[in-house]
C-alpha positions as CSV (number, residue, x, y, z in Angstrom):
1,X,0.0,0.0,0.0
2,X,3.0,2.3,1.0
3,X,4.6,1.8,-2.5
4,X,1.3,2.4,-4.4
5,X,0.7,5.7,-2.2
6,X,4.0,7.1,-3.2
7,X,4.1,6.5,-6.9
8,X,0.8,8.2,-7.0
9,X,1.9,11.2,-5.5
10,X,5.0,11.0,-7.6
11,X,2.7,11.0,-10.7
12,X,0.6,14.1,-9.0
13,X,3.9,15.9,-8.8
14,X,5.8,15.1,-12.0
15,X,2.5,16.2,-13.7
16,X,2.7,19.1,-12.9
17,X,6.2,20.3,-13.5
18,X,6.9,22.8,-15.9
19,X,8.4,21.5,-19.7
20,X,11.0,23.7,-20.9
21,X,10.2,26.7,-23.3
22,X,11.2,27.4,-27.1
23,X,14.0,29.5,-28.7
24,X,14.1,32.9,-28.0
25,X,15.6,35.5,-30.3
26,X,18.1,33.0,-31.1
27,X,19.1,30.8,-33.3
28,X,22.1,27.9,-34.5
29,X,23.3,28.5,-37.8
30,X,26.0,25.7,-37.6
31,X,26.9,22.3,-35.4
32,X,30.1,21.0,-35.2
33,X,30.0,17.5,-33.2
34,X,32.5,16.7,-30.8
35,X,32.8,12.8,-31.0
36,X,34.9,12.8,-27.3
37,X,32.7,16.2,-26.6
38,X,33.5,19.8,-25.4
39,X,34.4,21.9,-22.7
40,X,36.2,25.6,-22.6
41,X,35.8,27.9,-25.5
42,X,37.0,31.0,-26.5
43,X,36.8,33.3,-29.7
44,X,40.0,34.6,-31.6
45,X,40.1,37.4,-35.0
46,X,43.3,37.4,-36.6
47,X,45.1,40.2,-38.8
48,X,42.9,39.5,-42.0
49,X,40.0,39.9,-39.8
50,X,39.1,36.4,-39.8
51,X,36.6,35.3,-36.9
52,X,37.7,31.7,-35.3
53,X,36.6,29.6,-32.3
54,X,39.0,27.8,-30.3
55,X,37.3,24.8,-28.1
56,X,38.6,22.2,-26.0
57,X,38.0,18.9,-26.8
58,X,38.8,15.7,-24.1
59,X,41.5,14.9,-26.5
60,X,42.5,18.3,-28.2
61,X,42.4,22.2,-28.2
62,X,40.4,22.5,-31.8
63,X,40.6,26.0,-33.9
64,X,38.0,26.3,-36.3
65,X,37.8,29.1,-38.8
66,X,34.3,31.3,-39.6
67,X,34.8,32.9,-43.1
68,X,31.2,31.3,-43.1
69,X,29.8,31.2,-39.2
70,X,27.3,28.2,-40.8
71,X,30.6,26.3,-42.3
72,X,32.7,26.3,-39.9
73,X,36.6,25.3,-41.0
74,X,39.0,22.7,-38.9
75,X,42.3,24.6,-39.3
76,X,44.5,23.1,-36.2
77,X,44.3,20.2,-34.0
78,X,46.9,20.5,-31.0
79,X,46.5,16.6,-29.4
80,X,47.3,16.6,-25.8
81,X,46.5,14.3,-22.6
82,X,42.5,12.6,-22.3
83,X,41.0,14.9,-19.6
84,X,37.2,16.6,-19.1
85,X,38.6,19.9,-18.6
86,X,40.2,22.1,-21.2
87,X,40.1,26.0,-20.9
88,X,40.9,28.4,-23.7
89,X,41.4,32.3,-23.8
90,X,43.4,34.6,-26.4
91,X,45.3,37.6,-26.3
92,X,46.8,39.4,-29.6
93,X,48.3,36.5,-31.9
94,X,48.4,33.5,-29.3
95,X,46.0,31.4,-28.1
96,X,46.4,29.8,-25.0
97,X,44.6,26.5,-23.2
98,X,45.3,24.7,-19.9
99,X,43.7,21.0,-18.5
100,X,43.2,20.2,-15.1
101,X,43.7,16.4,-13.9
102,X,45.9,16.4,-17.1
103,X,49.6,17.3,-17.6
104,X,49.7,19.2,-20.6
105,X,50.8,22.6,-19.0
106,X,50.2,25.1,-20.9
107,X,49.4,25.0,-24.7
108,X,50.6,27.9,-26.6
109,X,48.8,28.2,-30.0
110,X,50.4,31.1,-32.3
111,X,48.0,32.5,-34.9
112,X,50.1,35.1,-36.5
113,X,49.7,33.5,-40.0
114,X,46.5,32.1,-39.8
115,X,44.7,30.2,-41.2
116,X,47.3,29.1,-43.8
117,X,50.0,28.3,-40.5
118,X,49.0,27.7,-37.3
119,X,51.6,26.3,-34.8
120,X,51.8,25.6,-31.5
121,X,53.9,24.5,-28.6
122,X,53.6,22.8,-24.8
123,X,55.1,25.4,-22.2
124,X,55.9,24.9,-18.8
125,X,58.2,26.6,-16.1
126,X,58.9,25.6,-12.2
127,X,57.3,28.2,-10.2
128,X,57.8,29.0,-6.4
129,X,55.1,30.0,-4.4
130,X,53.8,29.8,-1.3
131,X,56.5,28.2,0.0
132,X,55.9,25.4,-2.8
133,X,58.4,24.8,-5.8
134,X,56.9,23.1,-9.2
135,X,56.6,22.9,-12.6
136,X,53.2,23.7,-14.0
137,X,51.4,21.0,-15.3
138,X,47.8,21.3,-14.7
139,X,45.6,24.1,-14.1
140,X,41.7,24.6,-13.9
141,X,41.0,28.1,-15.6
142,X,42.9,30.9,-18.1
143,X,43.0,34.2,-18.0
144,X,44.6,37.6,-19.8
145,X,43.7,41.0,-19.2
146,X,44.2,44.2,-20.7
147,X,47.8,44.6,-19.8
148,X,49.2,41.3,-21.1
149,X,49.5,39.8,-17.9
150,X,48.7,35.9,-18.2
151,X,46.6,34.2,-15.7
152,X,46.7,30.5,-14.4
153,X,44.1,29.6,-11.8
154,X,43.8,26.6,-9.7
155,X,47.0,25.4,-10.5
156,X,48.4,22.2,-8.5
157,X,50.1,22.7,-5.7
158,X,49.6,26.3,-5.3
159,X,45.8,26.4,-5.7
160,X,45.5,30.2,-6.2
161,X,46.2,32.6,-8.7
162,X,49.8,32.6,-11.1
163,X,50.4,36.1,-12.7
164,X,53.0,35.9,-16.0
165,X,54.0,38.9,-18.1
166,X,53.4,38.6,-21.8
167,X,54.6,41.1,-22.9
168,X,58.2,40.4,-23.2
169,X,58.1,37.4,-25.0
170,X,53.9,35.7,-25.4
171,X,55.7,32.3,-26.2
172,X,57.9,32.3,-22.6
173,X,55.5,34.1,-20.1
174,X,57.6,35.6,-16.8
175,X,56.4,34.5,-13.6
176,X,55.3,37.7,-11.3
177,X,54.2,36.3,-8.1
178,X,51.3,34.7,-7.1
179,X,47.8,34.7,-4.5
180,X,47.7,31.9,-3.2
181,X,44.7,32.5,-0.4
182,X,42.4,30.6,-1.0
183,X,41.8,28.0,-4.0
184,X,40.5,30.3,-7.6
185,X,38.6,28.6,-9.6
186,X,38.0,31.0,-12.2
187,X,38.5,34.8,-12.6
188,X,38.6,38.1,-13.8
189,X,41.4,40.9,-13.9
190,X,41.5,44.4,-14.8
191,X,42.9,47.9,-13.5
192,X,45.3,45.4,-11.2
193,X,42.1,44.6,-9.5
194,X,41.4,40.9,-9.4
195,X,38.3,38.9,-8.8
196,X,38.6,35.7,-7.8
197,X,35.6,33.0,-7.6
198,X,36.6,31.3,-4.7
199,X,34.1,28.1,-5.1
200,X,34.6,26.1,-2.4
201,X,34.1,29.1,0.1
202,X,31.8,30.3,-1.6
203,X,33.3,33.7,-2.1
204,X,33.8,36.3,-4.7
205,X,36.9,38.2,-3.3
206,X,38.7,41.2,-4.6
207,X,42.3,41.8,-4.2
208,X,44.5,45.1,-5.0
209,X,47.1,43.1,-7.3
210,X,49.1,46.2,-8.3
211,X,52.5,44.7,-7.2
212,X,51.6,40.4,-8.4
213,X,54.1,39.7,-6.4
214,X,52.1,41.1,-3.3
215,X,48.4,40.7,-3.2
216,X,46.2,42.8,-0.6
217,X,42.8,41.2,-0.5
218,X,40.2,44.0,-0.3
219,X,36.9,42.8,-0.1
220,X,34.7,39.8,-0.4
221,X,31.2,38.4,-1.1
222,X,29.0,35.0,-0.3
223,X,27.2,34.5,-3.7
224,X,23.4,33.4,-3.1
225,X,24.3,28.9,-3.4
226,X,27.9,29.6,-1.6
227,X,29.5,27.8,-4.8
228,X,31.6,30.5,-6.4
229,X,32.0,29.2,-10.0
230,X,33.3,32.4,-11.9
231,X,32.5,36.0,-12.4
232,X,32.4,38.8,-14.9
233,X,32.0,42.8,-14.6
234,X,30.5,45.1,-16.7
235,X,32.7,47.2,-19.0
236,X,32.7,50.3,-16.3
237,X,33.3,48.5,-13.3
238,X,30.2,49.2,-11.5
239,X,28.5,45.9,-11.1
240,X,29.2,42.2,-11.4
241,X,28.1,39.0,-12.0
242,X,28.5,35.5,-10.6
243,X,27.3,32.0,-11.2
244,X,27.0,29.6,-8.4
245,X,27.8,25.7,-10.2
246,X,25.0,24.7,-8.4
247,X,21.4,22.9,-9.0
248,X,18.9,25.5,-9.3
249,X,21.2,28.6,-8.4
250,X,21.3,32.1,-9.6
251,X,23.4,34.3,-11.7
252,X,23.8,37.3,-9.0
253,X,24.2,40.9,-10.2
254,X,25.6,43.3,-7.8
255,X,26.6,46.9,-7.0
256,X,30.9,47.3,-6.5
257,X,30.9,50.9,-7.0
258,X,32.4,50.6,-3.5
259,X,34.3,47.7,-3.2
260,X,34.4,47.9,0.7
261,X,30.3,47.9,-0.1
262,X,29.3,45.2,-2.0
263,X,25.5,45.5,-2.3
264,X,23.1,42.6,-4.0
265,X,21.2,44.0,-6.3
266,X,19.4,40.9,-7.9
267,X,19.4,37.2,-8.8
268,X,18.2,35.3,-12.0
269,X,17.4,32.1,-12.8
270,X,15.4,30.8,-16.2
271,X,11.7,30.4,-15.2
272,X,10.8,27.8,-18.0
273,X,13.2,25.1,-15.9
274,X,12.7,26.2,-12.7
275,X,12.9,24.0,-9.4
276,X,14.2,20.7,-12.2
277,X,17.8,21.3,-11.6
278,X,19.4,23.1,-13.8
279,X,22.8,24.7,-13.0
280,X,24.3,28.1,-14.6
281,X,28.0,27.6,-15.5
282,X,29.5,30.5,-16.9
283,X,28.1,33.9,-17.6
284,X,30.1,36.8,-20.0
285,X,29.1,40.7,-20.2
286,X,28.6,42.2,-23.2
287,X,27.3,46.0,-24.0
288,X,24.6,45.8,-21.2
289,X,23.7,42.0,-21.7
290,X,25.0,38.8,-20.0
291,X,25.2,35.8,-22.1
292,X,25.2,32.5,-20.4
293,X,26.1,29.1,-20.0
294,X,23.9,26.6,-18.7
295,X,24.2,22.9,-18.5
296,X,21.0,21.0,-20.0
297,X,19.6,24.2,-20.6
298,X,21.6,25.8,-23.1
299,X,22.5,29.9,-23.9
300,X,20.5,32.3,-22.7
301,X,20.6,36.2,-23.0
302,X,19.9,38.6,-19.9
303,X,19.3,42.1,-20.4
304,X,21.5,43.6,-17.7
305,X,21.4,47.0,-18.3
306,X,19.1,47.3,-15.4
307,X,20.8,45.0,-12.8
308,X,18.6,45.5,-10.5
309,X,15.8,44.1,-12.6
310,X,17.4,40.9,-15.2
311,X,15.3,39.7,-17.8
312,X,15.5,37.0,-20.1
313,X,15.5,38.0,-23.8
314,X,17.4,35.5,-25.7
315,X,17.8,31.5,-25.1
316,X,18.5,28.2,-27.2
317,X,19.5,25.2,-26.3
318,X,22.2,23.3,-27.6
319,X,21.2,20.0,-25.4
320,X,18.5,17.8,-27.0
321,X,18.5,15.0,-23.7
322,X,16.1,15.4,-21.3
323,X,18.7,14.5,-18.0
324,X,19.5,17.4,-15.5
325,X,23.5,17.5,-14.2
326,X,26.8,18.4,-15.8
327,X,25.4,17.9,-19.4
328,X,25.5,19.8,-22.1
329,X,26.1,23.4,-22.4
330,X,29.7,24.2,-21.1
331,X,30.6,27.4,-22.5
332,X,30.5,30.5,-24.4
333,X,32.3,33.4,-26.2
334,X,29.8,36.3,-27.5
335,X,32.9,38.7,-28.2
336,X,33.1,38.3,-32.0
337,X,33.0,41.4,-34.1
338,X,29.9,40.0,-36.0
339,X,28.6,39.9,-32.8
340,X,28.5,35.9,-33.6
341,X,28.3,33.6,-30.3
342,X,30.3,30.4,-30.2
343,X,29.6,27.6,-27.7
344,X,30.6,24.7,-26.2
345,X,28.5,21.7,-25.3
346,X,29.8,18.4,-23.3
347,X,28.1,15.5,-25.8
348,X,27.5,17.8,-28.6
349,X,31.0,19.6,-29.2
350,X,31.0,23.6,-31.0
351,X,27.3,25.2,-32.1
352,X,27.7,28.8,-33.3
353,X,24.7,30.6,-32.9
354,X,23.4,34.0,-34.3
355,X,21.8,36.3,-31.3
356,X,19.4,39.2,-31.8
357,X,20.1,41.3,-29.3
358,X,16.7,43.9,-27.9
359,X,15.9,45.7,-24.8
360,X,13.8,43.9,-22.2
361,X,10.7,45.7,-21.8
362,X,10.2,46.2,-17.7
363,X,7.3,45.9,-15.3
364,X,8.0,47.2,-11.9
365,X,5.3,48.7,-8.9
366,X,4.4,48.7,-5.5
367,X,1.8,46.6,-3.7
368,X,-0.4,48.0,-1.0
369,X,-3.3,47.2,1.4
370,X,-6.6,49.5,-0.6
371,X,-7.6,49.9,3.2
372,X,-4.6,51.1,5.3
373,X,-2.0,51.8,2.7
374,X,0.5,49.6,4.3
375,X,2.7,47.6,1.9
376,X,2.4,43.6,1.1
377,X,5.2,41.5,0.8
378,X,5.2,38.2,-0.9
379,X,2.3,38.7,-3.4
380,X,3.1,36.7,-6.6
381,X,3.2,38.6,-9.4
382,X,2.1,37.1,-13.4
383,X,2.7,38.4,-15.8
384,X,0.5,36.3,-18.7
385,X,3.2,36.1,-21.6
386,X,4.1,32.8,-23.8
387,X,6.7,32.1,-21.7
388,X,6.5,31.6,-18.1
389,X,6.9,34.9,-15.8
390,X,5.9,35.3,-11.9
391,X,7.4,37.2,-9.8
392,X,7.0,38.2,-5.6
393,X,6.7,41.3,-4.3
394,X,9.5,41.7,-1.3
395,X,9.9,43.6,2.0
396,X,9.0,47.0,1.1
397,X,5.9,45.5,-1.2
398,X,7.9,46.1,-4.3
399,X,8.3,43.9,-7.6
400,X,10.6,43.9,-10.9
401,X,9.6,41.7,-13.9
402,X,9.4,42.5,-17.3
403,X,9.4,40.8,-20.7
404,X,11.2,40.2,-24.1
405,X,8.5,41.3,-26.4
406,X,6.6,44.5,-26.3
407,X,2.7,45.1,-26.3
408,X,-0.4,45.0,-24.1
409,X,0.1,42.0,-21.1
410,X,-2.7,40.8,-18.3
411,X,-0.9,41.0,-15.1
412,X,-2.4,39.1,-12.2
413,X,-1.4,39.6,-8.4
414,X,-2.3,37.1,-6.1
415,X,-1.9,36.6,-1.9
416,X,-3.4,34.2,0.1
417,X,-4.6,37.4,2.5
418,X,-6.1,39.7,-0.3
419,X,-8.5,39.1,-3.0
420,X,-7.0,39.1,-6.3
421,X,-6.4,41.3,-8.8
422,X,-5.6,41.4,-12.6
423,X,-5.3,44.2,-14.4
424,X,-3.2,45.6,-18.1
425,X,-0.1,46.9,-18.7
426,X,1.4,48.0,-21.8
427,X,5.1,46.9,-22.1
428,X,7.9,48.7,-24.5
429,X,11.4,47.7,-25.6
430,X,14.2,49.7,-23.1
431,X,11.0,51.5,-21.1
432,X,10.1,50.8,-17.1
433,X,6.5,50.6,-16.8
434,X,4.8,51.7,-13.3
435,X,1.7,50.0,-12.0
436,X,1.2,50.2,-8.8
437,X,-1.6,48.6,-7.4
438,X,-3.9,48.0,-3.9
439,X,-5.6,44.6,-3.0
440,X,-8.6,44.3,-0.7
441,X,-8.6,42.1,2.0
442,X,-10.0,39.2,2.5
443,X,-12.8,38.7,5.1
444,X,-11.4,37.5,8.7
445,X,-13.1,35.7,10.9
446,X,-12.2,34.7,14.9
447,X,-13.2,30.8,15.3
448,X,-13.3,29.6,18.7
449,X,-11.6,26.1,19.3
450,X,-12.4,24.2,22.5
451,X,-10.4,21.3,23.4
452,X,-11.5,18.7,25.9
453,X,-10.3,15.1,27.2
454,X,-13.1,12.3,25.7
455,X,-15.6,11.1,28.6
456,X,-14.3,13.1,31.2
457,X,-14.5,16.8,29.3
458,X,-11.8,18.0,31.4
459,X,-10.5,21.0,29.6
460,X,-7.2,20.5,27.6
461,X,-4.8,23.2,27.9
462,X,-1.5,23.5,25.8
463,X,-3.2,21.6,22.7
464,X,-1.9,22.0,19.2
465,X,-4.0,23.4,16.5
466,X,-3.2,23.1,12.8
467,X,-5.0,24.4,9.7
468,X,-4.0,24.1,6.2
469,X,-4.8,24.1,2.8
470,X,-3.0,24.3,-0.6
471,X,-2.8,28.4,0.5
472,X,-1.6,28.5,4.1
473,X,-0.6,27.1,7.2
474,X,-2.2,28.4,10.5
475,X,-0.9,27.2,14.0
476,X,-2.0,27.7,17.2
477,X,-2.5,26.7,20.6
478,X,-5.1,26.1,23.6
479,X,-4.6,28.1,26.8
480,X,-5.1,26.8,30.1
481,X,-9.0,27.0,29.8
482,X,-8.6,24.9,26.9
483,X,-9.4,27.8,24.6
484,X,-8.1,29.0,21.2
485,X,-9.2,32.1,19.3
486,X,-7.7,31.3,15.8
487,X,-7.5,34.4,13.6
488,X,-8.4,33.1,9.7
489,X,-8.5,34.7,6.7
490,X,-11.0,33.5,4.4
491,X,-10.4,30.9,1.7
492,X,-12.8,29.4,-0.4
493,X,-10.5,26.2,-0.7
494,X,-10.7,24.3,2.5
495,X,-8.4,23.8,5.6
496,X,-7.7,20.4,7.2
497,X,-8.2,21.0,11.1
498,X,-5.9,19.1,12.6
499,X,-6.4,18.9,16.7
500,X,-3.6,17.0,19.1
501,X,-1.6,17.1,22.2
502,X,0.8,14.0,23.3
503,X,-0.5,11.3,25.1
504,X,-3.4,12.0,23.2
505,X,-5.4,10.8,19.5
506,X,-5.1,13.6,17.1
507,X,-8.7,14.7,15.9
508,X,-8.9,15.9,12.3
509,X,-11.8,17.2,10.1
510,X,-12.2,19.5,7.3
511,X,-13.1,23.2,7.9
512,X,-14.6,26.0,5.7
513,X,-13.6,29.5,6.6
514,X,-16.9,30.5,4.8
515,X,-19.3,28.5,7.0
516,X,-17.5,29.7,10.6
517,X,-19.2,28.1,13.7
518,X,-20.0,30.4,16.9
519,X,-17.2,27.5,18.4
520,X,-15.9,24.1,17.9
521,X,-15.3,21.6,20.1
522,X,-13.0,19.0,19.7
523,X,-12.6,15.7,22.2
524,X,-9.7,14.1,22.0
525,X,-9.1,10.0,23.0
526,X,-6.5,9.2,25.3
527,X,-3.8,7.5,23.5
528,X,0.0,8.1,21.3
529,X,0.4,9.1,18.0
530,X,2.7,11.6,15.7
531,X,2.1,12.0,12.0
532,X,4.8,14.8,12.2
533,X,1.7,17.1,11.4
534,X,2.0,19.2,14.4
535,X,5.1,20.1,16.7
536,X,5.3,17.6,19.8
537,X,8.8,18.3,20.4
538,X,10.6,15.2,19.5
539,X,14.7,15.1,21.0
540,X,17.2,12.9,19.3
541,X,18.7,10.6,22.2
542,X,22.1,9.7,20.8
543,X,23.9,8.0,24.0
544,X,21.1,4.7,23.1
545,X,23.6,3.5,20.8
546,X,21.7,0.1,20.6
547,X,18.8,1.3,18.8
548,X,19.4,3.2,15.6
549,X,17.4,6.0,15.0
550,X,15.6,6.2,18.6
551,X,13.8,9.3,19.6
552,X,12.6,9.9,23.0
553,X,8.7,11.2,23.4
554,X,7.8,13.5,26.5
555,X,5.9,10.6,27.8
556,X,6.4,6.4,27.2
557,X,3.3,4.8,25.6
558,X,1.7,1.8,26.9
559,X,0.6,-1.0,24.3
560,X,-3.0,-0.5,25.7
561,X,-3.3,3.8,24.4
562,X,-1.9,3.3,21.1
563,X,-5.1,0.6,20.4
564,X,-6.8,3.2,18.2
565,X,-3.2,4.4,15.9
566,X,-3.2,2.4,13.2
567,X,-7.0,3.3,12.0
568,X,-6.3,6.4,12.8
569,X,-3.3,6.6,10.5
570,X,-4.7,5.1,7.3
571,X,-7.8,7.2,7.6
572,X,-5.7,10.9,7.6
573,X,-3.3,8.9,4.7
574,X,-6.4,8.7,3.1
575,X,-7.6,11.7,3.6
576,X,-4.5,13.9,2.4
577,X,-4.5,11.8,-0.7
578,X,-7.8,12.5,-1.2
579,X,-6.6,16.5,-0.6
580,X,-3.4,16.3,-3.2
581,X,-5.4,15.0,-6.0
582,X,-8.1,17.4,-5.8
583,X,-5.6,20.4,-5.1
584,X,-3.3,18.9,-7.5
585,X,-4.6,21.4,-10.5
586,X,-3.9,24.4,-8.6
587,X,-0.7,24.0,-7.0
588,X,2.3,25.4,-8.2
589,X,5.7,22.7,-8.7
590,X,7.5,24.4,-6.1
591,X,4.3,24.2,-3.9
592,X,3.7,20.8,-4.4
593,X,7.5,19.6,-3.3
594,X,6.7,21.8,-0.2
595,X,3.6,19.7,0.6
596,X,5.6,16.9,-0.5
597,X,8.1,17.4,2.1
598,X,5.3,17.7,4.4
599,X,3.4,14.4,3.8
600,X,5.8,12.0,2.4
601,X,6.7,11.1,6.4
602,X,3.3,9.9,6.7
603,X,3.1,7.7,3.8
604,X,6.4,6.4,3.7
């Protein structure tokens, strides 16, 4: 019976998640597949102004050439050692790749005669840092920036950052120094300020880097999943971006206009996939847009030139199987001249894809009680568009949405307090729309609960009260005279009243909040039972060493009280099922995991 229970309310559940959306504003123009697959990519132009893609392969660092983005050309294969990570990144003639788990060092591609001669060559140098001497062999990440000034990340033994001057010779890069802090996994470096994406502390940290050979750490961050997986600013240094490697995380914009002030300013995730999984990998800036890489789910475009407010405008996916994890989309590069984006999947190898870049049209406003003027918080905001859009309003009753495409939109605000509301808004491309709006209340009633002990109707004080529905949870609790005035807001779905105290039967029964009752009086049987429904303060006991798993109860049953349990039991298993498949409809994914959560003790 318990297996049958569960794989129904599996079946109510993965009926009602949410299938993944269509292209938007984008599309592949060309497929290049990857028999051993793909993994860091980069883009390159060279002097006849020749666009190129550079991808890392398990078994190679790949450079193909674009003359025609949707025929891409194979010009130079550089073999190195099998391994599942391959980073790329170029700088004036050279391209350069590294592999982690791998001891390739570091590949140094020169592109100075391209396409007609490419060559290449395997660099390494012994390094001393950190007290630790080495020769370079494998690192995680690459990076150049504006002053020539190579960057290996994650490299074994040191962990941290390695700093190498190009300048002097791009084919034998000087060591600088080093920071060695904490492990980088990726990063980014400019104006001698670098930002590291500390992953395994979570941290985006920013040190003063001016003299490589001594960092000063200046400020840090906790990104929203505490899994730091790499980071990009926008062109003027005001804001930046992160990506936790994590399922269901964010990419996090935020302000570092004051480095010793980092604020959060917002956190995005695709709606389409939401709650299934999906992890973001790495995100680029571009003019006011942040094109990202995420696995199973593809590219997708944010408008960021509101950071406060990111909205999807552009996605595709490049990842036709239907498994969540570290599959498919690894990377990207949108910083061709022809504005062409080049990716890299894990099965699937190089797509280049052609973007149409447009300004998200916004939707922002303030929520408010229509009787005292006070502000909501957590009101869910929809905004009715072909692809999925809700939003909540937060602390100060405020809400940011918006939408790709411009034109007239129903927008409907909802709260399990207030009645709800749908009203119009008219949406253009780059433009903030106000609507502010009020919601009226919803009727609340005062029902009186009185609890009392079965055949002798002694009064029960200290008794726990439960209501809920698909909408919300209400607790409460008897006082001495066995009394509870439960404040409810009305709800035309129906609560479950749930009634217990231990070393008594719990009492259930289905309320309406539109018929109230002058009072209700609930007798409870004598007796022991816990369907983790209400709070009866449960302690691990962890010195009983015999008996896995024990808890101890405020008070030992007898075999004699817990007669009535086991009825008891199957009826409210009934009963919720009963609930779930009629609420089933209604309830949001997210919702019905929470519930999930909830019940699954019971029926398991």
């Amino acid at each position: 019976m318990k297996n049958i229970l569960t794989i129904l309310f599996c079946f109510i559940l993965g009926h009602n998640l949410i299938a993944q959306d269509g292209d938007l504003n984008m599309k592949i123009i060309a497929h290049v597949p990857a028999p051993s697959g793909g993994s860091g990519i980069w883009h390159y132009v060279d002097r006849n102004g020749i666009e190129y893609a550079a991808i890392g392969t398990r078994e190679a660092l790949e450079i193909y050439s674009l003359e025609d983005p949707s025929k891409p050309i194979l010009r130079a294969s550089v073999k190195g050692v099998n391994t599942i990570w391959r980073e790329v990144y170029a700088y004036k003639d050279y391209i350069y790749a590294v592999t982690d788990n791998a001891s390739d060092g570091v590949i140094i591609v020169n592109m100075k005669n391209a396409p007609g001669t490419i060559t290449s060559k395997f660099w390494t140098t012994s390094v001393t840092a950190n007290n630790q001497t080495a020769n370079i062999t494998t690192c995680h990440t690459v990076f150049v920036d504006e002053k020539g000034i190579l960057c290996l990340n994650g490299c074994r033994p040191w962990q941290g950052v390695l700093f190498f001057d190009l300048n002097q010779d791009p084919e034998n890069p000087k060591f600088l120094g080093a920071e060695t802090t904490r492990y980088s996994h990726d990063m980014f470096m400019r104006r001698d300020t670098l930002y590291s994406s500390e992953i395994y502390e979570g941290l985006m940290t920013a040190y003063d880097v001016t003299d490589k050979s001594k960092p000063v750490e200046i400020n840090g961050v906790k990104t929203p999943f505490a899994f730091t997986h790499n980071n990009w600013p926008s062109d003027d240094n005001r804001y930046m971006f992160t990506t936790d490697e994590k399922e269901n995380a964010y990419v996090a914009a935020y302000d570092i206009s004051d480095i010793h002030n980092i604020k959060l300013l917002d956190q995005w995730r695709p709606k389409d996939t939401e709650g299934t999984g999906v992890i973001p990998h790495n995100t680029r800036y571009l003019d006011g847009y942040l094109i990202t890489a995420y696995y199973t789910d593809g590219v997708k475009i944010i408008d960021a030139h509101r950071p406060e407010n990111l909205i999807e405008v552009g996605s595709v996916d490049t990842y036709s199987g239907n498994q969540s994890g570290f599959h498919g989309c690894w990377g990207v590069s949108p910083f061709l001249p022809s504005k062409t984006i080049v990716a890299s999947d894990i099965e699937g190898g190089l797509f280049v894809i052609k973007p149409e870049y447009i300004r998200a049209c916004y939707l922002e406003g303030t929520v408010r009680d229509s009787f005292t003027d006070e502000v909501i918080s957590n009101v869910e905001v929809r905004l009715i568009t072909p692809r999925k859009n809700n939003e909540q309003t937060n602390l100060k009753g405020e809400y940011k949405t918006g939408y790709a495409d411009s034109g007239t939109f129903s927008v409907e605000f909802s709260h399990p307090d207030y009645n709800p509301l749908t009203t119009s808004a008219v949406l253009e491309h780059g433009v903030v729309t106000i609507k502010n709006v009020k919601l009226l209340p919803k009727n609340t009633i005062v029902q009186k609960i009185i609890v009392k002990e079965k055949g002798s109707l002694n009064l029960i004080a200290d008794a726990k009260i439960v209501l809920f529905n698909a909408n919300k949870s209400i607790t409460a609790q008897t006082a001495a005279d066995g009394v509870a005035n439960v404040k409810i807001i009305q709800d035309n779905l129906d609560f479950q009243l749930v009634v217990g105290k231990w070393a008594y039967l719990h009492h259930a029964e289905v309320y309406s909040s539109l018929s109230p009752k002058a009072e209700i009086e609930i007798l409870l049987d004598k007796g022991y039972q816990d369907d983790f429904i209400l709070e009866q303060n449960w302690t691990t006991k962890p010195s009983l060493q015999l008996v896995p798993g024990y808890v101890e109860s405020p008070l030992e049953p007898s075999v004699e009280t817990i007669r009535h349990n086991q009825n008891s039991m199957l009826i409210q298993i009934w009963v919720m099922l009963v609930m779930l498949l009629e609420m089933a409809p209604q309830i949001h994914p997210q919702r019905m995991w929470t519930m999930a959560q909830r019940f699954l003790p019971v029926l398991l």
